[in-house]
C-alpha positions as CSV (number, residue, x, y, z in Angstrom):
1,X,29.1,-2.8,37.5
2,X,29.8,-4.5,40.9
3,X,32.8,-6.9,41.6
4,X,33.7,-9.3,44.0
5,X,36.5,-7.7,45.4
6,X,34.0,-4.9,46.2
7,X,31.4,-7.4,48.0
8,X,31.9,-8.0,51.2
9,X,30.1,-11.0,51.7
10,X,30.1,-13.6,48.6
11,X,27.3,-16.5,47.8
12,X,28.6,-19.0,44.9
13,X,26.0,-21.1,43.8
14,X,27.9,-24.8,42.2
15,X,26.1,-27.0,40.2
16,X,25.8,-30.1,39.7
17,X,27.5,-30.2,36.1
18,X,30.6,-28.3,37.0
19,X,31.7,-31.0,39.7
20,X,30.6,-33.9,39.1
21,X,31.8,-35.4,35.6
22,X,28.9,-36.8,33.8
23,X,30.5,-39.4,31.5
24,X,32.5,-40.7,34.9
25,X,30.1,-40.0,37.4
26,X,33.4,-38.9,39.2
27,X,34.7,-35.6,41.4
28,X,35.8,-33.1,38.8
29,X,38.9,-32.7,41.2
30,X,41.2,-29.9,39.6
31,X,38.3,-27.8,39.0
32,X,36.9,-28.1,42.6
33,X,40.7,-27.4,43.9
34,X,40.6,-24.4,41.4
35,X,37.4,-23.4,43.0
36,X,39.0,-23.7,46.8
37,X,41.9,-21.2,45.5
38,X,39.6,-18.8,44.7
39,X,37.7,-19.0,47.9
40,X,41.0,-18.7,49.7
41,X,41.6,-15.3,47.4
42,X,38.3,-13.9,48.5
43,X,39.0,-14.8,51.9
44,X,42.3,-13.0,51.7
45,X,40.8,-10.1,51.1
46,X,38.6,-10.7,54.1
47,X,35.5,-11.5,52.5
48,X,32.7,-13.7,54.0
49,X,31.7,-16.7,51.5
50,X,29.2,-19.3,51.8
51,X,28.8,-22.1,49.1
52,X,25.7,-23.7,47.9
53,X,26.5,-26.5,46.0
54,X,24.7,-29.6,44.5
55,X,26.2,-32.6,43.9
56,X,25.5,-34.9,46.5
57,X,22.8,-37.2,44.3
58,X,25.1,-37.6,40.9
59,X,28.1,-38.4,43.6
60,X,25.9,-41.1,45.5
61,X,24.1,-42.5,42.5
62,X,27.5,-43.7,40.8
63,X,28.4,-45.1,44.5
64,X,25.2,-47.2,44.3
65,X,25.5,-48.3,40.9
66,X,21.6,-46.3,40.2
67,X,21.3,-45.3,36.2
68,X,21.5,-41.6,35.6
69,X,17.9,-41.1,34.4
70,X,15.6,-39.7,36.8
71,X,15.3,-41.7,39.7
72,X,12.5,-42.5,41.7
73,X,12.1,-40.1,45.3
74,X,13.4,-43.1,47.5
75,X,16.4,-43.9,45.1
76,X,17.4,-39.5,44.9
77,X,17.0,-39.8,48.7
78,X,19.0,-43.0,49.0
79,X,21.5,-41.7,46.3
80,X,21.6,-37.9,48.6
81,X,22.1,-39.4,52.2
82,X,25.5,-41.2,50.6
83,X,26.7,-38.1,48.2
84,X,26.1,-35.7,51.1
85,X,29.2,-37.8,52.8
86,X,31.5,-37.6,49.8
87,X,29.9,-33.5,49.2
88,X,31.0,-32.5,52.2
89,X,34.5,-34.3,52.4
90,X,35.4,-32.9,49.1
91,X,35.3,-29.7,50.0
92,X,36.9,-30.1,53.2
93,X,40.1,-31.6,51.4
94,X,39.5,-28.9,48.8
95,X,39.7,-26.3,51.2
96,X,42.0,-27.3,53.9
97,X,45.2,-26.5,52.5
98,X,44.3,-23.2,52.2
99,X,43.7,-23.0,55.8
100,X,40.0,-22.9,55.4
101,X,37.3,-24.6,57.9
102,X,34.4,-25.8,56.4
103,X,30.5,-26.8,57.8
104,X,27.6,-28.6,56.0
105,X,24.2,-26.5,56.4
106,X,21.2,-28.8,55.1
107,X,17.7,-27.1,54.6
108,X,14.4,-27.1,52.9
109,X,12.3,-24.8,51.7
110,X,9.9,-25.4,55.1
111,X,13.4,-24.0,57.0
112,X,13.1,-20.3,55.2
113,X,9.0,-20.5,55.3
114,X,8.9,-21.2,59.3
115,X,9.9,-17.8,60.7
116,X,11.5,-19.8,63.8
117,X,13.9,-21.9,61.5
118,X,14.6,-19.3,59.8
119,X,16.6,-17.6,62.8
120,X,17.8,-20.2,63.8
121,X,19.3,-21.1,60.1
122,X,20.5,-17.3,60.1
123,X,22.0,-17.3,63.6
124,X,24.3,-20.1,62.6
125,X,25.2,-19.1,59.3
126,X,26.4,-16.0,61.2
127,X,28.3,-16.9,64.0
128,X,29.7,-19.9,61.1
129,X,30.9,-16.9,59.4
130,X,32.1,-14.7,62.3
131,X,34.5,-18.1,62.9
132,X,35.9,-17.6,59.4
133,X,34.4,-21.2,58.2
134,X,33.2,-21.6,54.7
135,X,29.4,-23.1,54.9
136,X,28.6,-25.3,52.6
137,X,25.1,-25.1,52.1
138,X,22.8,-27.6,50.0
139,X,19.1,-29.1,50.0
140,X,18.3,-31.7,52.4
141,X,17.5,-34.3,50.0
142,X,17.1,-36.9,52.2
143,X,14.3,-36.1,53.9
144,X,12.8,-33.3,51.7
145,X,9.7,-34.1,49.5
146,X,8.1,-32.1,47.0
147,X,6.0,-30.3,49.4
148,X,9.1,-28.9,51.3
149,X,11.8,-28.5,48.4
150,X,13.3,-25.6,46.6
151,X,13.7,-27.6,43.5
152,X,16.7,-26.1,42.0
153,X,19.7,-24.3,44.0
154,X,19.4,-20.9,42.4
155,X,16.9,-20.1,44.9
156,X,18.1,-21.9,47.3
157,X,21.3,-19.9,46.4
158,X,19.0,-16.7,46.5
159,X,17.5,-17.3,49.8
160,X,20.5,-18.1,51.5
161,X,21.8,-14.6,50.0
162,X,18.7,-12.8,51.7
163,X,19.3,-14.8,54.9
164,X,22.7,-13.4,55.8
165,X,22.5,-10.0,54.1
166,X,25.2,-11.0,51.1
167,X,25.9,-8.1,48.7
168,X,26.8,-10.9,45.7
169,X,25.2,-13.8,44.7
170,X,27.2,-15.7,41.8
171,X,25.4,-18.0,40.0
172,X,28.2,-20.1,38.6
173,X,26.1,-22.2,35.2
174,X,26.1,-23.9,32.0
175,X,25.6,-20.2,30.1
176,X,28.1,-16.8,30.2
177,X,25.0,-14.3,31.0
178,X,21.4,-13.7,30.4
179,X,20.3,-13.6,26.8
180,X,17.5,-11.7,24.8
181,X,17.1,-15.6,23.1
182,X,18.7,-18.9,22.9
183,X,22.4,-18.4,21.4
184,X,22.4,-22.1,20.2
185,X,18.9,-21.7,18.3
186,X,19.4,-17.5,17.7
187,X,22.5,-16.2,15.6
188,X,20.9,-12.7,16.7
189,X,20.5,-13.3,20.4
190,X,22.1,-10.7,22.4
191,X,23.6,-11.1,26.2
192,X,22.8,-8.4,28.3
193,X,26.1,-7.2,30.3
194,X,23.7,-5.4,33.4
195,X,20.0,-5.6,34.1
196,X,18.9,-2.8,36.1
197,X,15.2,-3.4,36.4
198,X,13.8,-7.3,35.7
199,X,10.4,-5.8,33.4
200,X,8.0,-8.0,32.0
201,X,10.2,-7.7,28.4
202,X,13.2,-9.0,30.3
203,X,10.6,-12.0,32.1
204,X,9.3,-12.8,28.4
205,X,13.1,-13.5,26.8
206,X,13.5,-15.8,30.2
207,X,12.5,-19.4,29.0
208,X,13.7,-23.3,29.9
209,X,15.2,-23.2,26.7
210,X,17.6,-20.1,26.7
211,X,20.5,-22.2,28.8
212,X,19.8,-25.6,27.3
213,X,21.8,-27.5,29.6
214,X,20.7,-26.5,32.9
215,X,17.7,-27.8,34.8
216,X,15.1,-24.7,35.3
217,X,17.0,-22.9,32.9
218,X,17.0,-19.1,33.1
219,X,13.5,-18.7,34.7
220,X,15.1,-19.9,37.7
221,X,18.1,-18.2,37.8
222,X,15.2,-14.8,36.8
223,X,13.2,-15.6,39.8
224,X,16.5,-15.7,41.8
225,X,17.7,-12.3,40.8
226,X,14.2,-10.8,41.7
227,X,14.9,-12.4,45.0
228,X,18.2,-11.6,46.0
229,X,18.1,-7.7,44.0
230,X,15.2,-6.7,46.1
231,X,16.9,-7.5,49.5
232,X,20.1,-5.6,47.8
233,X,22.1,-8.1,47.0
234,X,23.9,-8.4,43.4
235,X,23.5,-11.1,41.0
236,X,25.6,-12.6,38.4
237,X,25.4,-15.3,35.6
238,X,28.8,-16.3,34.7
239,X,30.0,-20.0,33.1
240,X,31.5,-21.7,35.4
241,X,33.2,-24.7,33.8
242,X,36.7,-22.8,33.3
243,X,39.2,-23.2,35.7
244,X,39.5,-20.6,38.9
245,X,35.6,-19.2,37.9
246,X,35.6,-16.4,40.3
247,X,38.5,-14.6,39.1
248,X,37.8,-15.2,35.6
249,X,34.5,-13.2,36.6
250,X,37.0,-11.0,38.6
251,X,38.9,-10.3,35.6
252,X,36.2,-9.6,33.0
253,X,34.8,-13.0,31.7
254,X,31.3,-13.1,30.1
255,X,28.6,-12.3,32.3
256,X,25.0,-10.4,33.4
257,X,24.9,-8.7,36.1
258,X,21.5,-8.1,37.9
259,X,21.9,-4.7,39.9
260,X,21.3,-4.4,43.7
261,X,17.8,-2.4,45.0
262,X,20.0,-1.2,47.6
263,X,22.0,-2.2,50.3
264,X,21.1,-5.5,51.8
265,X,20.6,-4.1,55.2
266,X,18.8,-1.5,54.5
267,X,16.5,-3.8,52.3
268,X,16.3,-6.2,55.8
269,X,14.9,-3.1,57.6
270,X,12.5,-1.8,54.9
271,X,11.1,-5.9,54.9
272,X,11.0,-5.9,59.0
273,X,9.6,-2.5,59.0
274,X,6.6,-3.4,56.8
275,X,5.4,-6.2,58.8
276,X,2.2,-6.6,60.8
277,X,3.4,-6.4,64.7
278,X,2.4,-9.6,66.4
279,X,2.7,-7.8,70.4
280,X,4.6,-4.4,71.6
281,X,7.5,-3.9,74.0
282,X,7.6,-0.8,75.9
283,X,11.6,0.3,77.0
284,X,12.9,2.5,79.4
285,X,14.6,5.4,78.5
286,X,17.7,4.0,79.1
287,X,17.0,1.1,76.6
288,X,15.1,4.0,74.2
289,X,18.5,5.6,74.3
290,X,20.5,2.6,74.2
291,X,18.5,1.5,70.8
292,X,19.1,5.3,69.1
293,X,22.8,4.3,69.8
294,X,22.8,0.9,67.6
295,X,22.7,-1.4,70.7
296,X,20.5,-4.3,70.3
297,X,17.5,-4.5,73.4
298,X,18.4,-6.2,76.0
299,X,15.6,-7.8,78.6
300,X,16.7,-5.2,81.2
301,X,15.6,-2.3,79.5
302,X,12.3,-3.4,79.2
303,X,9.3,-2.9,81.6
304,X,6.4,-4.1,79.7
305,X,5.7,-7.3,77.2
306,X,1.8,-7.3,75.3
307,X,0.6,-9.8,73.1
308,X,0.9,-13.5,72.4
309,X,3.7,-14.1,70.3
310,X,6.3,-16.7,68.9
311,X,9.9,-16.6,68.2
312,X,10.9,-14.8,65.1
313,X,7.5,-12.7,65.4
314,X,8.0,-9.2,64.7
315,X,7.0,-6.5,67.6
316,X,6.3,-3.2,68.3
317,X,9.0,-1.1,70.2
318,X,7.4,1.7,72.4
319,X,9.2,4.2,74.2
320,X,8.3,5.0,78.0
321,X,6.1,8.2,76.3
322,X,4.3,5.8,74.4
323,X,5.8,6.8,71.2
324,X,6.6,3.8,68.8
325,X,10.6,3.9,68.4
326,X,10.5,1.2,66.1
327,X,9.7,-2.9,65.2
328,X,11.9,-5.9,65.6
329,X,12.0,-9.9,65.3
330,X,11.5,-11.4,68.8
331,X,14.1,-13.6,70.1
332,X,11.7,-15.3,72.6
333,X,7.8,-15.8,72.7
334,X,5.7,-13.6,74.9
335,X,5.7,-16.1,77.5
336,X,9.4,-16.2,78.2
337,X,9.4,-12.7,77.4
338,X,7.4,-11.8,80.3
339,X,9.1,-13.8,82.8
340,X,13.0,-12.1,81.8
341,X,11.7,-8.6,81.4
342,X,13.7,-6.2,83.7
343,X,15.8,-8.8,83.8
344,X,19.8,-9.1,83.7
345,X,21.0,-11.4,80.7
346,X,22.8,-13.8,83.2
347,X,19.6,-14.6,84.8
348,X,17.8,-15.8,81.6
349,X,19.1,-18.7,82.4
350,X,17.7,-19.6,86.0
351,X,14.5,-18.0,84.7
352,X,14.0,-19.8,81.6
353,X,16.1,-23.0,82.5
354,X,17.9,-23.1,79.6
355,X,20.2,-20.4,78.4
356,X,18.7,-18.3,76.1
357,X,20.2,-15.1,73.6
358,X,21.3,-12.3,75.8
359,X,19.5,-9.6,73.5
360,X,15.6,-10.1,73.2
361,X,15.7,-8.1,70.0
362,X,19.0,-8.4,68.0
363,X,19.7,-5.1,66.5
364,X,20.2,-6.6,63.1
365,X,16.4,-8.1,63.7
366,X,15.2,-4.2,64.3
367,X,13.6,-1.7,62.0
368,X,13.8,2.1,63.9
């Protein structure tokens, strides 16, 4: 069974419910300082986390005096754009003590569909991460309309999981696991400790009804598993209301956990090796060499760009023999990759006229 002191990067999805106090409408302060110890143990230990939380429309609807039934999309919006303030300050007095720099990430669901944002999304979540900051990640309410929204933050929590390769997703809810039925209607109903495989008996216990309490219920939190699992990534369903929830998951609390299909980055590569090439590269054999080595491609080792193409498109890699070495996600579109081929990384930007990434094809972005 995995555990988080094995993971080396950690996504904690926080709902709604756990800080925000519904009678009050207020922070639920000692448990969001219990949460921001736990990070700081997990950092200890040199672990990469990222939170998703929600929060920011109960927050700003008791600012703005709204009721607490459903609101209409203007009023969630209006109620978002002044939570997301008090969301993101929270957790940066949560977490400062503890030495711990924090960032707000807003996205939509159009930010993971557009192959472009999703780079850029990735490349900031990374080098957010290689600081040692704590993202604190949540659905752009404000702006974000049915059309563009993920609609509940376990797949939001499960996409964000894919995007930076996590090996743990913790979905931290209303319910200790994943059950066969619902426990409040079921004396019988049985909570599964691991789920290997998600089969279609495992889909058919999944209903709205088996948490009770949370919105989407366990379908949600089933179609996040599927999502995060196949990219290799581990799942669990733990409650989260106690105090410090990570270590009570850490030392043995309640839960379900959804087993990885692999390792994340080997589940990357099999995704990026399966796509439909958009253009081809050819390299050098320096670069061909370079590449067997690890080394991301560089524009200097490459003498030949084919194909219209956008950023974030995935191309061909051929080697000077004409043998395909491989197939990557293109940092720049064929245009500007035709002008910088051959081309030394400190000139990309009198080429281009801005100053672009020094590697054309990151070697995290390349299937060999």
């Amino acid at each position: 069974m995995a555990t988080l002191s094995q993971a080396n990067r950690v996504v904690v999805k926080i709902g709604s419910a756990l800080l925000v106090d519904r009678a009050s409408g207020d922070l639920r302060g000692d448990w969001l300082r219990s949460l921001a110890a736990d990070v700081a143990w997990l950092k200890g230990l040199g672990k990469d986390v990222i939170l998703v939380s929600s929060g920011s429309i109960a927050l700003g609807r008791g600012v703005l005096g709204l009721p607490r039934s459903d609101l209409p999309l203007e009023q969630s919006q209006a109620a978002a754009a002044v939570g997301q303030i008090r969301l993101a300050r929270a957790y940066e007095e949560a977490l400062d003590p503890h030495g711990i720099k924090t960032a707000q990430v807003l996205v939509t669901l159009e930010d993971s569909e557009n192959r472009r944002r999703y780079l850029n999304s990735r490349a900031t979540l990374e080098t957010l991460l290689g600081l040692g900051v704590v993202p604190i990640v949540n659905e752009n309410d404000t702006i974000a309309t049915d059309e563009i929204r993920y609609g509940d933050n376990d797949r939001l929590a499960a996409q964000v999981a894919v995007t930076v390769g996590a090996d743990s997703l913790i979905l931290l809810s209303d319910v200790d696991g994943f059950y066969s039925a619902n426990p409040v209607l079921d004396p019988d109903a049985k909570r599964h400790e691991v789920v290997d495989q998600i089969t279609p008996e495992i889909e058919a216990m999944a209903s709205d009804g088996v948490s009770g309490l949370s919105k989407g219920g366990m379908i949600t939190k089933l179609l996040a598993a599927k999502m995060a699992t196949a990219a290799g990534c581990a799942m669990a369903i733990t409650e989260g209301s106690p105090l410090n929830p990570l270590k009570t998951l850490e030392n043995g609390a309640n839960c379900t956990w959804f087993t990885a299909d692999g390792d994340p980055q080997v589940a990357r590569k099999r995704w990026i090796a399966a796509m439909k090439s958009k253009g081809e590269i050819t390299v050098d054999a320096g670069a061909a060499k370079a590449l067997e080595c690890g080394k991301s491609l560089l524009p200097a080792g490459i003498t030949h760009v084919e194909g219209s193409f956008g950023r974030g498109e995935p191309l061909a890699i051929v080697g000077p023999g004409g043998r395909k070495l491989g197939q990557g996600l293109s940092r720049y579109t064929g245009d500007e990759a035709r002008a910088i081929k051959g081309r030394r990384s400190r000139e990309i930007e009198e080429i281009l006229g801005y100053p672009g990434r020094a590697a054309l094809i990151h070697r995290d972005d390349m299937a060999l």
